[in-house]
C-alpha positions as a LaTeX table, in Angstrom:
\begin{tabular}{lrrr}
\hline
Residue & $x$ (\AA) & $y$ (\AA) & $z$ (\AA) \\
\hline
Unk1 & $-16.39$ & 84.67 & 35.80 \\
Unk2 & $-19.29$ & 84.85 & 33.49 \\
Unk3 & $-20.50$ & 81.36 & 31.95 \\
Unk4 & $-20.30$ & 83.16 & 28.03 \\
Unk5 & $-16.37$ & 82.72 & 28.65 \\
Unk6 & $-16.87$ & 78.92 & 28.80 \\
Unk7 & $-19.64$ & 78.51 & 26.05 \\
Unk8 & $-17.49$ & 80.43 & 23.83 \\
Unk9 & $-14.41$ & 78.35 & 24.56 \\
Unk10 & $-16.58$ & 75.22 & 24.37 \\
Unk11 & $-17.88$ & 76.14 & 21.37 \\
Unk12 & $-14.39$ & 77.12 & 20.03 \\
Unk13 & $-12.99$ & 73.76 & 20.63 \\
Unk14 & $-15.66$ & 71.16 & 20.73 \\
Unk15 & $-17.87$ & 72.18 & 18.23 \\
Unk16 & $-15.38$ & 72.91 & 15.71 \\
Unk17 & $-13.74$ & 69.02 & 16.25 \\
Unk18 & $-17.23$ & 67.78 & 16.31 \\
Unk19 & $-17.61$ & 69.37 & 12.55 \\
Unk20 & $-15.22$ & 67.54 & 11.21 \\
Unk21 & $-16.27$ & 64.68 & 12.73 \\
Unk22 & $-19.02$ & 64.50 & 10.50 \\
Unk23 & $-17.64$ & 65.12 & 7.47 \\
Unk24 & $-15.19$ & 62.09 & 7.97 \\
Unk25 & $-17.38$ & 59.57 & 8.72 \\
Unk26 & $-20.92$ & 58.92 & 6.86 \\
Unk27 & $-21.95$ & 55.77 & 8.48 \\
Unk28 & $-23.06$ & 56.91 & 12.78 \\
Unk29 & $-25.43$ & 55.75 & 14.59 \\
Unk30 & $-27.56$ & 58.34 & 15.49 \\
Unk31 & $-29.93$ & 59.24 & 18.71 \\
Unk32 & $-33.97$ & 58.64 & 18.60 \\
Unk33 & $-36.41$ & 61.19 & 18.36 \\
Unk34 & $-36.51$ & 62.98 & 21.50 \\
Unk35 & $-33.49$ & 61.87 & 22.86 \\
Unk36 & $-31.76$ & 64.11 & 26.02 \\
Unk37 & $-30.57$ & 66.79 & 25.01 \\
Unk38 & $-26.63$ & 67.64 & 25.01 \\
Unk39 & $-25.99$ & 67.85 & 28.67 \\
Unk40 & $-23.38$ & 70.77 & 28.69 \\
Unk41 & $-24.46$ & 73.19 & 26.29 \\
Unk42 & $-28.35$ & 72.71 & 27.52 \\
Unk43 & $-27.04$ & 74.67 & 30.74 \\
Unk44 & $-26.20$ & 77.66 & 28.68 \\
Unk45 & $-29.13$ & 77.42 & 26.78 \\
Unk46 & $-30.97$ & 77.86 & 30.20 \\
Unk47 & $-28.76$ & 80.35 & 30.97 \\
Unk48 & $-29.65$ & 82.43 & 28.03 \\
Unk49 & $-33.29$ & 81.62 & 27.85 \\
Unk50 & $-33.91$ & 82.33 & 31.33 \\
Unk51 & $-31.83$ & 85.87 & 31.37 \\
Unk52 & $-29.39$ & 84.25 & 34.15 \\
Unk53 & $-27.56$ & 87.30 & 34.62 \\
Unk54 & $-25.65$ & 85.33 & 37.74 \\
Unk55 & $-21.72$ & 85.16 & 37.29 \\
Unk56 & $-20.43$ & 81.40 & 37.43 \\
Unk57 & $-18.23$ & 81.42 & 41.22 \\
Unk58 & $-15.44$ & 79.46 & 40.08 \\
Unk59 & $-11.32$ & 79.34 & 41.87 \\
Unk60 & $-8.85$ & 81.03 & 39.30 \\
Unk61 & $-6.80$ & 77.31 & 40.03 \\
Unk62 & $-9.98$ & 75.59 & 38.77 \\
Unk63 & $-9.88$ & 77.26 & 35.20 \\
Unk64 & $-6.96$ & 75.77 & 33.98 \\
Unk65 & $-8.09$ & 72.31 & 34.65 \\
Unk66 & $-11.69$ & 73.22 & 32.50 \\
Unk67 & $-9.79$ & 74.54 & 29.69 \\
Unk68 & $-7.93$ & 71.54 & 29.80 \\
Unk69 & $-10.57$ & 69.25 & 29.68 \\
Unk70 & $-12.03$ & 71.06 & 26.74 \\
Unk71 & $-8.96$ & 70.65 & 24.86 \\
Unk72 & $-9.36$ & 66.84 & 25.95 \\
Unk73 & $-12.49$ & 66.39 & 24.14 \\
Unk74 & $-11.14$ & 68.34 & 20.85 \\
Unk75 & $-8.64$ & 65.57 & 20.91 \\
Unk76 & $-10.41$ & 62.73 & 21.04 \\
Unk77 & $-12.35$ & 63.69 & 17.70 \\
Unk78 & $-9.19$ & 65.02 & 16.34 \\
Unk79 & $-7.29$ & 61.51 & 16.95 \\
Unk80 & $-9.64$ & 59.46 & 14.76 \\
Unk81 & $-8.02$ & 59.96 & 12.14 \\
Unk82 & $-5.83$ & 57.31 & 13.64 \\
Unk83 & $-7.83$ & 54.47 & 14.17 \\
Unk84 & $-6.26$ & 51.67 & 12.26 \\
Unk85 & $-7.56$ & 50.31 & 8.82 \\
Unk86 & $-8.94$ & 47.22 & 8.81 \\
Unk87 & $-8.82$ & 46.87 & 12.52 \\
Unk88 & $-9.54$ & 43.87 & 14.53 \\
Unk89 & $-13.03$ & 43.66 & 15.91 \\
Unk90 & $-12.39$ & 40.12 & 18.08 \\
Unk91 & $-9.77$ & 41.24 & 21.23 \\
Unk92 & $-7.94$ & 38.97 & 22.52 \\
Unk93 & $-7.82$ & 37.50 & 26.59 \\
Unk94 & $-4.51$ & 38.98 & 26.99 \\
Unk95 & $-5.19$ & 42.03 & 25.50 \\
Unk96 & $-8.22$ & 42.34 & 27.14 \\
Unk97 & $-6.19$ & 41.57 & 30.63 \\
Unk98 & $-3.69$ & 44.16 & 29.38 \\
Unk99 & $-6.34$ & 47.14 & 28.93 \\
Unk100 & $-7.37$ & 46.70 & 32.11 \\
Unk101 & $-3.93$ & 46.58 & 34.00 \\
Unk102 & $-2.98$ & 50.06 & 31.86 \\
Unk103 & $-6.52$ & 51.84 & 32.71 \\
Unk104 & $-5.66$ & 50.53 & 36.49 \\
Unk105 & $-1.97$ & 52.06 & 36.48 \\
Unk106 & $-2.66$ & 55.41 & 34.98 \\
Unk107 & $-5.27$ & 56.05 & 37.75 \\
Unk108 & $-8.89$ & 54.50 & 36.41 \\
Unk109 & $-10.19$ & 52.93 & 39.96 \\
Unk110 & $-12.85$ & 50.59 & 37.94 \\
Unk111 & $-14.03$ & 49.11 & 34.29 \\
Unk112 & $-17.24$ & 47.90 & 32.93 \\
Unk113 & $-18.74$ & 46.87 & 29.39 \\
Unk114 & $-21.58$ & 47.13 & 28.16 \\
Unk115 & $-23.86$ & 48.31 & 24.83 \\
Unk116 & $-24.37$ & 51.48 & 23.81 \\
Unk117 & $-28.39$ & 51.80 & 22.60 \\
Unk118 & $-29.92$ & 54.90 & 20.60 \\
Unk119 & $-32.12$ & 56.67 & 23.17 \\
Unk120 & $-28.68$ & 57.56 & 25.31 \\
Unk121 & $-27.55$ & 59.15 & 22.42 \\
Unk122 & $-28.26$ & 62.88 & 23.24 \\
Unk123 & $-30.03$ & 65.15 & 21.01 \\
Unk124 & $-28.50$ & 66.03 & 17.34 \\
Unk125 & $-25.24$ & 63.75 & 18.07 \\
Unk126 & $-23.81$ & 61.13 & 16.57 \\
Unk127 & $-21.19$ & 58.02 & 16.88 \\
Unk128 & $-19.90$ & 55.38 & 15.60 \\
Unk129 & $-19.67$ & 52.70 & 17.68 \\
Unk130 & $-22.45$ & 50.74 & 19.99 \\
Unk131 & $-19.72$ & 48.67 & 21.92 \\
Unk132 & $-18.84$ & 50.72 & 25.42 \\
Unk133 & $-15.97$ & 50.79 & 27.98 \\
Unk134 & $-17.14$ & 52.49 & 30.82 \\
Unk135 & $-14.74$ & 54.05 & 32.95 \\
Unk136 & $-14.89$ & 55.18 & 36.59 \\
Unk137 & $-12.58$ & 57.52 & 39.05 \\
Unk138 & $-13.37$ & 58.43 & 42.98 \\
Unk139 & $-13.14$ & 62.38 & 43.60 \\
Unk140 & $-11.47$ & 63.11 & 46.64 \\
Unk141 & $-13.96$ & 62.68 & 49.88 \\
Unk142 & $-12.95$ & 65.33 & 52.02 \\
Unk143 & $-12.69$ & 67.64 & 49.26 \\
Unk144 & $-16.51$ & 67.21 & 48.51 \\
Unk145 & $-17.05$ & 67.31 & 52.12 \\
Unk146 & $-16.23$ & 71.35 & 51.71 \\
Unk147 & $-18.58$ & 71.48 & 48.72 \\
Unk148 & $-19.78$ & 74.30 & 47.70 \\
Unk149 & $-16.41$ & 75.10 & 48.31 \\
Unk150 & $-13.47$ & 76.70 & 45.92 \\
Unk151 & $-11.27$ & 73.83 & 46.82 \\
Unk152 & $-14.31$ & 71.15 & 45.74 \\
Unk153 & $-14.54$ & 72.75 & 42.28 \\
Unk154 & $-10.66$ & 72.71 & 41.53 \\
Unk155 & $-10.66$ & 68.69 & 42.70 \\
Unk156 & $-14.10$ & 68.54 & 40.35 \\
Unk157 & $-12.44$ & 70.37 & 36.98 \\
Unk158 & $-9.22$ & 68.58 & 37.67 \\
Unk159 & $-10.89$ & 64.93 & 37.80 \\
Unk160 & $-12.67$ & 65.87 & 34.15 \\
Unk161 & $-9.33$ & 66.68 & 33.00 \\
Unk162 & $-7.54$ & 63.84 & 34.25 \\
Unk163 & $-10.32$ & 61.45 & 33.11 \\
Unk164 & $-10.42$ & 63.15 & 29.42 \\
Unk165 & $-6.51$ & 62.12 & 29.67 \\
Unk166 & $-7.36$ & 58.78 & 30.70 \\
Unk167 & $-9.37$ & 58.28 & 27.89 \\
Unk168 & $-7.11$ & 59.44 & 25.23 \\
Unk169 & $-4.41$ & 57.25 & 26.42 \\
Unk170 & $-6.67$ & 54.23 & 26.56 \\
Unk171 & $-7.78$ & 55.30 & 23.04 \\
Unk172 & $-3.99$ & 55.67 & 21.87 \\
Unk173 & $-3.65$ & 52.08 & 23.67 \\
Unk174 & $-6.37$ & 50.35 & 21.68 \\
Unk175 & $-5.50$ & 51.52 & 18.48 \\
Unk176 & $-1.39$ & 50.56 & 19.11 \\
Unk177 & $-3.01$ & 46.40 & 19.76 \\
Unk178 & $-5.14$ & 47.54 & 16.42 \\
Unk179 & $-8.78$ & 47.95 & 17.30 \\
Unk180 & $-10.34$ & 51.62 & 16.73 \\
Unk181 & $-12.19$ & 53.92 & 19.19 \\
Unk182 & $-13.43$ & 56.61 & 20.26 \\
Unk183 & $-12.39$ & 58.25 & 23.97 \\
Unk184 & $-15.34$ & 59.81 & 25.65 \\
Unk185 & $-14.05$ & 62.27 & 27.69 \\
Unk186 & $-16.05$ & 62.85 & 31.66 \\
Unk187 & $-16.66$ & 66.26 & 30.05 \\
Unk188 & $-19.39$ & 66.85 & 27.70 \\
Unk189 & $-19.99$ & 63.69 & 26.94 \\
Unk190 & $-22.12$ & 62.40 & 23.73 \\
Unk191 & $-24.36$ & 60.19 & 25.99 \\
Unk192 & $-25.64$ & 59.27 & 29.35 \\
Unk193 & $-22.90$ & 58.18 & 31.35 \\
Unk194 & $-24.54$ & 57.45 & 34.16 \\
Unk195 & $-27.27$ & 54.92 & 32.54 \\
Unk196 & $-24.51$ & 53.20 & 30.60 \\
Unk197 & $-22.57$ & 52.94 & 34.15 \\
Unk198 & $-25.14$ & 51.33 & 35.52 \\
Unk199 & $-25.88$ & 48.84 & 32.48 \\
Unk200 & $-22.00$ & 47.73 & 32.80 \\
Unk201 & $-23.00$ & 46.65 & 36.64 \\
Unk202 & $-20.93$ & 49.62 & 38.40 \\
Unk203 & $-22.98$ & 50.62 & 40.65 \\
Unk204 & $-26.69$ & 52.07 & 40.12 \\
Unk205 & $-28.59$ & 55.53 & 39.58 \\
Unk206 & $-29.57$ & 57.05 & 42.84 \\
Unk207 & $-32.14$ & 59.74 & 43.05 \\
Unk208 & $-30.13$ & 62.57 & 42.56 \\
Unk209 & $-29.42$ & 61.23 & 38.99 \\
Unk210 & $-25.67$ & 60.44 & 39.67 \\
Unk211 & $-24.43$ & 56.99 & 39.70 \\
Unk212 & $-23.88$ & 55.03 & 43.22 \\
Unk213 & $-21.08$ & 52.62 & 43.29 \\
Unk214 & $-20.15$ & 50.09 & 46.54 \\
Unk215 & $-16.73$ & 51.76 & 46.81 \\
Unk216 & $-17.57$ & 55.37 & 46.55 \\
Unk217 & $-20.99$ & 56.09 & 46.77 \\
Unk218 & $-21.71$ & 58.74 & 44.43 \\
Unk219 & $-18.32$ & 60.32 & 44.93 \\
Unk220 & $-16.76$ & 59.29 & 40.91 \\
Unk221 & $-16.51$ & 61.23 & 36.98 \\
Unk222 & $-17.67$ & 59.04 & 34.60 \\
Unk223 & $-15.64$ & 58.69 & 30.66 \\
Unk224 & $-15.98$ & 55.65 & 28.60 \\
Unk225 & $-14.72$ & 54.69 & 25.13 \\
Unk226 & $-16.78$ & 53.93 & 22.05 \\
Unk227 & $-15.16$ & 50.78 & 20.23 \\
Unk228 & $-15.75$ & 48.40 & 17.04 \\
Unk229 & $-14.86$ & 45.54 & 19.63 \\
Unk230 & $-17.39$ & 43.05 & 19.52 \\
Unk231 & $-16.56$ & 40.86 & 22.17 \\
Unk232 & $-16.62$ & 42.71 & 25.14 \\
Unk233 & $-17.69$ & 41.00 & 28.24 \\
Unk234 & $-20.72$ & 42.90 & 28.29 \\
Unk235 & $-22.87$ & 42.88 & 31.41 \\
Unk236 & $-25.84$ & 40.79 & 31.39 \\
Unk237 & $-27.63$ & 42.28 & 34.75 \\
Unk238 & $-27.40$ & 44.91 & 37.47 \\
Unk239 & $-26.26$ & 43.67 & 40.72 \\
Unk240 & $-27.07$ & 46.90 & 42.83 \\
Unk241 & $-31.45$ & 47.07 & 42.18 \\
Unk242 & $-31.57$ & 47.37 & 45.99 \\
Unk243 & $-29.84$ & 51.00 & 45.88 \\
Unk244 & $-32.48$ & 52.65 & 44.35 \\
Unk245 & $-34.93$ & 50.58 & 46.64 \\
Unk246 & $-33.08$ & 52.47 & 49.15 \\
Unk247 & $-33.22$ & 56.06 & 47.61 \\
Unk248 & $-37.10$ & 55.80 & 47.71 \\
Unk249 & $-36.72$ & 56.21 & 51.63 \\
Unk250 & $-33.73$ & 57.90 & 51.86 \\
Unk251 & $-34.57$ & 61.99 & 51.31 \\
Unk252 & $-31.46$ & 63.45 & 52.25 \\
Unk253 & $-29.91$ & 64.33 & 49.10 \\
Unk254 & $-33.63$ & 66.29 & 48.33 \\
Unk255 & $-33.98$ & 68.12 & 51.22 \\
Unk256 & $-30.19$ & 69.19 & 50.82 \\
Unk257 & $-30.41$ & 70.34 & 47.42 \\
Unk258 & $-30.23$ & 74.17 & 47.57 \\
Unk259 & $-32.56$ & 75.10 & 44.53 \\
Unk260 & $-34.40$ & 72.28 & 45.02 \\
Unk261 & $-33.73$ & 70.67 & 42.12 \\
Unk262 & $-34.58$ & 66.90 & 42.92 \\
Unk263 & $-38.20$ & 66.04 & 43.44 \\
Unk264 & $-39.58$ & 62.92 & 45.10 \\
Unk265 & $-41.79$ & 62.02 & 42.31 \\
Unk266 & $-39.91$ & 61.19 & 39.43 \\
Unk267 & $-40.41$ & 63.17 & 36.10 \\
Unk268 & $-40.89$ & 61.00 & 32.71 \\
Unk269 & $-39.15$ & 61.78 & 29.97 \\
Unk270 & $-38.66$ & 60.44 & 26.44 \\
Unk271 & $-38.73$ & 56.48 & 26.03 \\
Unk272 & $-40.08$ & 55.99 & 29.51 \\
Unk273 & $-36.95$ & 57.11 & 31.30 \\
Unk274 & $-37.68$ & 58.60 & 34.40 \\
Unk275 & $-35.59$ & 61.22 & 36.24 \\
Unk276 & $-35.82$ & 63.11 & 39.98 \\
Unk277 & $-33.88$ & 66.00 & 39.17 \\
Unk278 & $-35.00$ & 69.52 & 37.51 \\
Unk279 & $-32.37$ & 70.04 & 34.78 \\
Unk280 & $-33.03$ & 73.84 & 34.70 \\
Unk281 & $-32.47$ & 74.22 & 38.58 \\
Unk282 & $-30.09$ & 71.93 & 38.81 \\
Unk283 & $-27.81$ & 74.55 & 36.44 \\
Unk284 & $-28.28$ & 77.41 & 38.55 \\
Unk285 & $-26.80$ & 75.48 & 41.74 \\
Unk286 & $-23.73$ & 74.81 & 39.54 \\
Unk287 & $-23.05$ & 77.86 & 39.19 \\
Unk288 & $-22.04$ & 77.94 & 43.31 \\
Unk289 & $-18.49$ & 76.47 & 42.76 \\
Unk290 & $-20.37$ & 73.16 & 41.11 \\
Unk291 & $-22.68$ & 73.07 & 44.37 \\
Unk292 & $-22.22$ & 69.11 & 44.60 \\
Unk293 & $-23.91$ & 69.08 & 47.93 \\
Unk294 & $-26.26$ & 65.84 & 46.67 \\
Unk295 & $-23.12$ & 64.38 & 46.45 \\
Unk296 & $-22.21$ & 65.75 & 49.75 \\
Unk297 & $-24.95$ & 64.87 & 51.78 \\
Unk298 & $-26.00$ & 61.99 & 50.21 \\
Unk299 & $-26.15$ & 58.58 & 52.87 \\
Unk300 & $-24.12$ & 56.21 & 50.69 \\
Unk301 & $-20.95$ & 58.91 & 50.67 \\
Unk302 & $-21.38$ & 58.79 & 54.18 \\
Unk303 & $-21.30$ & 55.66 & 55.07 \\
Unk304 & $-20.43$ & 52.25 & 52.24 \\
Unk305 & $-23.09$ & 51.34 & 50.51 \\
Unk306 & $-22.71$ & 47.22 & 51.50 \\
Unk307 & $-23.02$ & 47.97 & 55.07 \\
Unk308 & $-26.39$ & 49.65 & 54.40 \\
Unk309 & $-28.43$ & 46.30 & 52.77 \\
\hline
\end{tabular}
């Protein structure tokens, strides 16, 4: 399957819905200079600048699940036109206690707050609201134990589409108790999930860039919703420092990575943000069924990360 199909389709959806977004709604808050760029659509660019001429190996079963997701993030810009008027900015204990038992029993496995700032914005997007629910869901362990595997990438384009559902409903949910949102879908995302993951104390970044949580190691899709609640109870630290302690040592995930795209000195980018992984080779892996052998191979989905202090 050739990775114009997607773009196109991506384009299609997304970018259209993300028009109208901006035409709707004047005041955003937009990303710094040099922000990262738009995490999706940079692969494509690669793909193009770098005459990729490689087809994207991806199961027939998995398609319908990435078309799906797409859809999922036209809706969420679509459903804005729904948030209340003059909605509530304060929420309320109980309603606070009720979000979390609904995200819990339509299949979100954990929930974090925290504060959205500029420099996670990526490049040339723009949103409304600074106040973040972050939302987390395991992917299936023996199913990434396969990876690269057909099987691994249906289980991978089916967990972005269940998570863009997730978010929608929770979205649909805040704006019934009269608050406004936006759902974040786990695909193509306007910011860094994994950095505003970590700021809501779920875990912390290992050095393959993806977020490490006690329960599931690096083995979860990240969505979140964008919200004019101000009252969140927003993080105030990061309980898991000694993870990336770990990672220093730990070289498995590097030495694993087929186009060895994660490099034992970091790289610095924008705002002092530092990153191990190789954007541009990282997106040629993908393109192997969604590779996700760092995930694979990585020590902490091999064994829980609180026996390992």
């Amino acid at each position: 399957m050739k990775t114009e199909f997607l773009e196109k389709q991506m384009r299609k959806r997304v970018f259209r819905a993300m028009q109208d977004y901006r035409k709707n709604f004047q005041e955003t808050i937009k990303p710094l200079p040099e922000s990262p760029e738009f995490g999706f659509f940079t692969w494509f660019r690669i793909f193009r600048e770098k005459n990729i001429k490689i087809k994207l190996k991806i199961s027939v079963r998995a398609l319908p699940f990435a078309l799906r997701a797409i859809l999922g993030i036209r809706k969420s810009f679509k459903s804005l036109r729904k948030n209340p008027k003059n909605a509530l900015t304060s929420i309320t204990t109980e309603d606070l206690h009720d979000l979390e038992e609904y995200a819990k029993s339509i299949g979100v496995d954990k929930v974090g707050y925290t504060k959205l700032t500029p420099e996670l914005i990526l490049e040339s997007q723009e949103l409304l609201y600074d106040n973040m629910i972050v939302l987390i869901k395991e992917m299936d362990k023996n199913l990434i134990a396969l990876a690269p595997h057909k099987k691994t990438m249906v289980m991978i384009m089916k967990t972005y589409y269940q998570m863009g559902k997730q978010a929608n409903k929770i979205a649909k949910f805040l704006r019934k108790k009269g608050y406004s949102c936006h759902a974040g879908p786990a695909l193509g995302g306007l910011s860094l999930y994994p950095v505003l993951a970590q700021r809501a104390d779920l875990g912390a970044i290992g050095r393959h860039g993806l977020l490490i949580t006690p329960e599931f190691g690096p083995r979860q899709r990240i969505a979140v919703i964008y919200t004019n609640i101000t009252n969140l109870p927003i993080a105030k630290s990061n309980s898991y420092g000694w993870i990336p302690e770990f990672c220093k040592k730990c070289v498995r995930c590097m030495e694993a990575c087929p186009t060895k795209a994660i490099y034992d000195t970091p790289i610095q980018k924008a705002h002092g943000r530092l990153t191990h992984i190789d954007v541009e080779k990282c997106a040629q892996g993908f393109l192997n069924y969604g590779c996700s052998i760092c995930i694979k191979e990585c020590t902490f989905n091999k064994n829980s990360p609180e026996k390992m202090r």
